[in-house]
BAZAFI-430518 format. One record per residue (C-alpha): x, y, z. Coordinates in steps of 0.001 Angstrom, whole numbers, padded with zeros to 6 digits, always signed. Each point is the difference from the previous one (the first is absolute). Layout:
! BAZAFI-430518
XYZ;...
! end
This chain:
! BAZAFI-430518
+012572-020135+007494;+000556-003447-001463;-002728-001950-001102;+000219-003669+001234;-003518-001182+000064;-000714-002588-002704;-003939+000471-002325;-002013-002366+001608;-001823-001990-002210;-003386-000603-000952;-001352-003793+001332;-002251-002312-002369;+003110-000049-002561;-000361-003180-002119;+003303-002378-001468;+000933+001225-003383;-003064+002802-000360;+000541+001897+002958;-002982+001905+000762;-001108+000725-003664;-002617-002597+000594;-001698+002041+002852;+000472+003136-001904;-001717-001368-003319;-002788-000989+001876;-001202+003351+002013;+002710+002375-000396;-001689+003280+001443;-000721-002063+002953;+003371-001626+000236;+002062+003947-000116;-002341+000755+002687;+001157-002793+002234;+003661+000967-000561;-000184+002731+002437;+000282-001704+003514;+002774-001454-000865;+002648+003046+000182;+000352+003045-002133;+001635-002157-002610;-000756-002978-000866;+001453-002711-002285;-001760-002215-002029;+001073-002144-003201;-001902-001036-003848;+001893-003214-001161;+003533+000597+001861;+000128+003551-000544;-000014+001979+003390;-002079+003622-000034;+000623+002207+003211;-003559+001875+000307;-000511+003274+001710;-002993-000050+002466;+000738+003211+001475;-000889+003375-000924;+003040+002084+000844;+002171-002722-001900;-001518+000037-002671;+000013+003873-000069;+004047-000462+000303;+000153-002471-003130;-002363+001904-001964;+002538+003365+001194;+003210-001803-000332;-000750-000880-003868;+003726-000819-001149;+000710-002114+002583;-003321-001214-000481;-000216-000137-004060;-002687-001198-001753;+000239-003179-000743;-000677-003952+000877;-001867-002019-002171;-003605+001988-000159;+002494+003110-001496;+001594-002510-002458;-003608-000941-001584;-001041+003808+000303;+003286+000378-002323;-000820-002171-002661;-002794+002154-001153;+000744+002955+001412;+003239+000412-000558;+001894+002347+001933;-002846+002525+000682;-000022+002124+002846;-002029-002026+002319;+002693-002995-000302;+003479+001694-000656;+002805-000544+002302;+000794+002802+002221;+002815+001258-002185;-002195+000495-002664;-003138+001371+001537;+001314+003674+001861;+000513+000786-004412;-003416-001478-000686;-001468+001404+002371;+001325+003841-000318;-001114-000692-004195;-003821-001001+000959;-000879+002478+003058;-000859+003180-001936;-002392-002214-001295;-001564-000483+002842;+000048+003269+001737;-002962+001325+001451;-000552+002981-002421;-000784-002917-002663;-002588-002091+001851;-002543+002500-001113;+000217-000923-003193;-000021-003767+000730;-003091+000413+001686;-001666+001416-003327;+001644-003037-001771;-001715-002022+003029;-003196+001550-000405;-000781-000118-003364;+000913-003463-000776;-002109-001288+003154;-002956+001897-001461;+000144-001042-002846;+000083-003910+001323;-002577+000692+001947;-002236+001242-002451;+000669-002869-002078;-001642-002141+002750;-004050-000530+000216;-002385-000765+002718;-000439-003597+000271;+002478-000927-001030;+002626-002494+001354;+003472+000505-000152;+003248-001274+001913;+001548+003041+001853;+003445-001730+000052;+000041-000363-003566;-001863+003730-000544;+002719+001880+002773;+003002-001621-001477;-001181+001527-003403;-000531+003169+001047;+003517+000275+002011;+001659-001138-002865;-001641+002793-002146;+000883+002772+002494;+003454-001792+000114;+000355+000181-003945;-001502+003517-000025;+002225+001600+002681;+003363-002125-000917;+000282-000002-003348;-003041+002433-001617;-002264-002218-001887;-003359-001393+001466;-000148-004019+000214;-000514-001765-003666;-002392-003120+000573;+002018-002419-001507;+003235+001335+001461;-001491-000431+003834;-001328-003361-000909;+003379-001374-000617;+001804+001900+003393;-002765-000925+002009;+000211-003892-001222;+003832-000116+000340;-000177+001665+003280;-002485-002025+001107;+002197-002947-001117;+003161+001457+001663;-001794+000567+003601;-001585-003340+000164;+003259-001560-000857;+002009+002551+002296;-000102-001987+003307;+000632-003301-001200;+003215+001412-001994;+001166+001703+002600;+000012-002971+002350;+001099-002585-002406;+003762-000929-000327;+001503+001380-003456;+000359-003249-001446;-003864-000818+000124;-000232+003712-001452;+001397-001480-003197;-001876-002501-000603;-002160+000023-002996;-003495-000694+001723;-003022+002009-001405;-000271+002037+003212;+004269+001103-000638;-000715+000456-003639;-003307+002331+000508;+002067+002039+002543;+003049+000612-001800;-001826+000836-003211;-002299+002457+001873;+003165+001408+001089;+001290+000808-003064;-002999+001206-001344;-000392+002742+003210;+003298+001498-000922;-000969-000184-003831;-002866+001259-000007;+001253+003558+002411;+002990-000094-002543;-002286+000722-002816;-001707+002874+002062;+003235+001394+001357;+000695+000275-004126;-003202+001459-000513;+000783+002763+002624;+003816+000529-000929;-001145+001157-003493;-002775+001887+001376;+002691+002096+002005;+002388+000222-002978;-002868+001097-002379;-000291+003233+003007;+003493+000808+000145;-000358+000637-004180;-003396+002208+000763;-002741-002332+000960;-001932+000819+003578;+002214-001307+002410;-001591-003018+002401;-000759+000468+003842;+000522-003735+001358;+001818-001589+002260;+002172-002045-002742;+000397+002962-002537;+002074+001461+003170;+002200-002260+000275;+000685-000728-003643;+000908+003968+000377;+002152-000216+002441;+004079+000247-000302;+002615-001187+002164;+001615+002882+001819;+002610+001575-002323;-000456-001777-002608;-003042+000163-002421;-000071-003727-000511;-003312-001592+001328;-000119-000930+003405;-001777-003196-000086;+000567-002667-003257;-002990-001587-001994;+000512-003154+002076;-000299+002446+003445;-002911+001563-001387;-001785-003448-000566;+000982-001090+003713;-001594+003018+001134;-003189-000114-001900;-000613-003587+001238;+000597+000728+003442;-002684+003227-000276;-002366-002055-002196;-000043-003234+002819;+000556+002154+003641;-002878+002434-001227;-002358-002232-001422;-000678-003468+002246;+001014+001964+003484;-002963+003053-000029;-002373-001806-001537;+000306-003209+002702;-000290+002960+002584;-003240+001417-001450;-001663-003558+000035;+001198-000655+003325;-001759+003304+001222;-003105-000927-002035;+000082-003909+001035;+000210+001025+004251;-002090+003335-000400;-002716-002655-001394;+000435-002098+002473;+000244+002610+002743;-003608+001966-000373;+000714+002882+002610;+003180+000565-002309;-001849+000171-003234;-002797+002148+001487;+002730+002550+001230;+002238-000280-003461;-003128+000111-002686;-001110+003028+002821;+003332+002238-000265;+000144-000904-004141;-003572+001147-000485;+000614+003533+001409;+003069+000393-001598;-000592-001372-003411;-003757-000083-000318;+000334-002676-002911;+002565+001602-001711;+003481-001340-000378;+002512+000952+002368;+003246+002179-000936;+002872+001955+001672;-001867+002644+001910;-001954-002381+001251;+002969-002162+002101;-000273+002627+002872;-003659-000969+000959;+000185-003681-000457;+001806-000784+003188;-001931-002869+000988;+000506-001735-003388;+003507+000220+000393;-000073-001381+003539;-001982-003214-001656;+002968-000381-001987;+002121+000449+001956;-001330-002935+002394;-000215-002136-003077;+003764+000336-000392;+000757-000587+003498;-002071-003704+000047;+000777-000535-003513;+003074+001292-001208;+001122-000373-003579;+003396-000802+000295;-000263-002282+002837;+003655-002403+000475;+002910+002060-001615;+003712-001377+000562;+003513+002078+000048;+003654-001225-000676;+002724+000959+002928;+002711+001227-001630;+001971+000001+002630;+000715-001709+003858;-001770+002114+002274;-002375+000533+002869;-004037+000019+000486;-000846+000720+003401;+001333-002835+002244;+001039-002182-002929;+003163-000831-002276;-001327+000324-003903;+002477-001365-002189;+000865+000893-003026;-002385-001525-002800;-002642-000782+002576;-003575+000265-002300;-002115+002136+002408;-003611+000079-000321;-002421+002498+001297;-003906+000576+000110;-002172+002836-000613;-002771-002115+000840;+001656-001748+002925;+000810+003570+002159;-003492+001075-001276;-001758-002784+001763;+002664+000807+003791;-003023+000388+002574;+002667+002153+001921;-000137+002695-002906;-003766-001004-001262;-002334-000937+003241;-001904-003112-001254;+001738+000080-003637;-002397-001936-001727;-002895+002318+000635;-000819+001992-002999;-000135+003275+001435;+000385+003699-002075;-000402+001977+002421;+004274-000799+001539;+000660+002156-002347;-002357+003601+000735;+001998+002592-000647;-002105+002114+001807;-000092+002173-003209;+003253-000664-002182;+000888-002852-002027;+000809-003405+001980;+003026-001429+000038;+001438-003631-002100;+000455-002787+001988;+003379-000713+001230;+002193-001913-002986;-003145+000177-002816;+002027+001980-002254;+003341-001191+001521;+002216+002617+001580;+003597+001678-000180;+001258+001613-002781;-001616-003367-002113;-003604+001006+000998;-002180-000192-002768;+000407+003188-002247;-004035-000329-001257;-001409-000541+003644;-002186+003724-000630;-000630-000808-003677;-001815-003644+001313;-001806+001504+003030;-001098+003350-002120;-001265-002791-002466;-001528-002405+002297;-002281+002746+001855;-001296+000917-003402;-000554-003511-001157;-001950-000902+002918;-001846+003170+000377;-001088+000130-003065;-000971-003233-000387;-002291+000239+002948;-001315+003488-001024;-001133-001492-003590;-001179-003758+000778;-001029-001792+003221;+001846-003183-000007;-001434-003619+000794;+002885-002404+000482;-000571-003847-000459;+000793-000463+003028;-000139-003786-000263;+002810+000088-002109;+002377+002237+001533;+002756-001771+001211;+003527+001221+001813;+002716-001015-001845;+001350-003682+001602;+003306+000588-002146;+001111+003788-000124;+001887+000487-003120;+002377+002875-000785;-002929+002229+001599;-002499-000670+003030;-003228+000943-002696;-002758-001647+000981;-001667-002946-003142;-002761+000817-002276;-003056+002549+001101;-003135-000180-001794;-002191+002253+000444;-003763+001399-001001;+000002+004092-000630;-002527+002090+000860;-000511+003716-001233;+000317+002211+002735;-003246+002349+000023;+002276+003118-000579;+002851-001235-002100;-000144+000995-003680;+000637-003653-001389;-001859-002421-003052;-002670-001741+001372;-001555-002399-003010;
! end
């Protein structure tokens, strides 16, 4: 069947800035108007048309159709200029080789020993915390992901000084990230202070996982002459050869690409999923009571660890609702590659598509009153609760570390809750009114309290 019927298009579209203005201004709430308007829907930021995907079945068919729908647009061409060609932002012809390199890494006989990697360097964070005191849980999560993240990818735990530079440049790179990726390229190149901070922080991201991809390589090299060989995730593929030949299967410049894209998808997206849980369990009391219940009788102040995933079903279903309402990767676009067909419509070829995670997790037709925080959609009436449609994206491009973050993110938040009760500020918790590369919600300060039964510092 032909398709003849044209994208409708989305009304309130401004001359010259289309309906960036709108979108700037409340974007969660302006993807969940798109909807009514058809299936897809176009819209426009300053001349540039973006066909958006408001259905859940279509965007199961882009996310499955991956080289007709590449990665690509102009999110994927910032993502590339400090992550190179990593696996998460590869073109299709690139990523089946990627791909088939990284998943041994990832098979489930190894997340065992992830999970000790996960527990030990949470306890030991923990610990490090005292009652009374007042710390931001944004700041505290995104150290402690990056530590498991450093641990787990390339063997070494996190070196103070070294975190404080990835965390400012990253910081710098995702507060810049929306306003680059709308911006036309000429503006891009403009020497303001904003450009200048962003493109330095850029450079310094891939530097600084260049000297640690060094680090590792003679690490490896000093095994293969004797020394104990390495167990991590980037000692693997250093190892590994391309088929037939015994030349290494990924260059120095592929091994950076990947460390960046490892170091930045498993760092900012679990821990904005743990404070998510923690901000609406707070704010949700018959939640928290059942949450701080189930990690009480499991844990019993301890932290949690690998056996302990079977029995913490209801933590998991927290997080899971979390990453339904608040997804971390929230507005992703693709390139067509070629003309083709998506459902009733003509897509031609080089149409940017864009698609939301956080858009067909907020479809009252699959979630009955979506904006109801509400664990218990996802009672597994005994096994583990399925991901949201879309969260970790779908296809043979879903996310290859979607276990690794949810394995980590039920022992984050469960052991957080079994060693401290948390009070959040709630006065100044705020949802984000500009969602950068990642829907994380602001700053969360908050008092901590010694739980009676959790083996912690009190001074």
């Amino acid at each position: 069947m032909t398709s003849t019927a044209a994208v409708p298009s989305a009304p309130g579209a401004r001359p010259v800035v289309g309906h960036l203005a709108a979108f700037l201004r409340e974007p969660l709430a302006f993807l969940r108007g798109l909807p009514p308007h058809g299936p897809l829907v176009e819209i426009s930021f300053l001349g540039k048309p973006l066909v958006v995907v408001c259905d859940p079945e279509l965007t199961r068919a882009v996310l499955v159709r991956d080289r007709v729908f590449d990665k690509g647009g102009p999110l994927f061409e910032r993502l590339r200029e400090a992550g190179g060609q990593g696996l998460a932002s590869c073109p299709a012809a690139e990523h089946r080789r990627q791909r088939r390199l990284m998943q041994p890494a990832f098979h489930h006989a190894r997340f065992p020993g992830y999970a000790r990697i996960m527990t030990e360097r949470l306890d030991l964070a923990l610990r490090r915390w005292h009652h009374g005191q007042t710390v931001d849980l944004a700041v505290e999560s995104r150290t402690i992901t990056a530590d498991v993240v450093l641990s787990a990818v390339f063997g070494t735990s996190l070196d103070p000084g070294l975190h404080g530079r990835l965390a400012a440049d990253f910081d710098t790179l995702l507060a810049g990230f929306t306003r680059h990726t709308l911006l036309p390229k000429r503006l891009r190149k403009v020497p303001t202070p904003g450009n200048v901070r962003y493109d330095r922080a850029t450079r310094r991201v891939r530097s600084s996982m260049a000297d640690l991809t060094a680090a590792l390589r003679r690490r490896v090299a000093a095994a293969a002459d004797g020394a104990p060989a390495e167990d991590n995730l980037l000692s693997m593929l250093i190892a590994s050869r391309d088929p037939g030949s015994d030349l290494p299967a990924l260059s120095d410049e592929e091994l950076v690409d990947q460390a960046v894209t490892m170091y930045s998808a498993g760092t900012e997206t679990t821990a904005g999923a743990v404070n998510w849980a923690l901000f609406l369990a707070t704010t949700h009391p018959a939640v928290l009571a059942g949450l701080t219940a189930e990690v009480d009788s499991v844990l019993g102040g301890r932290t949690a660890g690998w056996d302990d995933l079977p029995q913490l079903t209801y933590t998991r279903q927290v997080l899971t609702e979390a990453l339904r309402m608040y997804p971390p990767g929230w507005f992703l676009t693709r390139q067509t590659e070629q003309d083709t067909e998506l459902g009733p419509y003509a897509i031609a070829r080089g149409t940017v598509i864009a698609y939301s995670p956080y858009l067909i997790s907020h479809l009252p037709d699959l979630y009955p009153d979506p904006e109801r925080f509400d664990p218990d959609r996802w009672d597994a009436h005994g096994g583990q609760p399925q991901v949201p449609v879309t969260v970790f994206g779908g296809g043979a491009r879903k996310c290859i570390g979607d276990e690794f973050s949810l394995i980590e993110g039920v022992l984050m938040l469960s052991s957080l809750l079994s060693h401290w009760h948390v009070d959040l500020h709630r006065r100044t918790l705020t949802t984000p009114r500009l969602p950068q590369l990642t829907l994380n919600p602001g700053p969360m300060p908050a008092t901590l309290t010694a739980r009676r039964h959790a083996r912690v510092v009190v001074r």
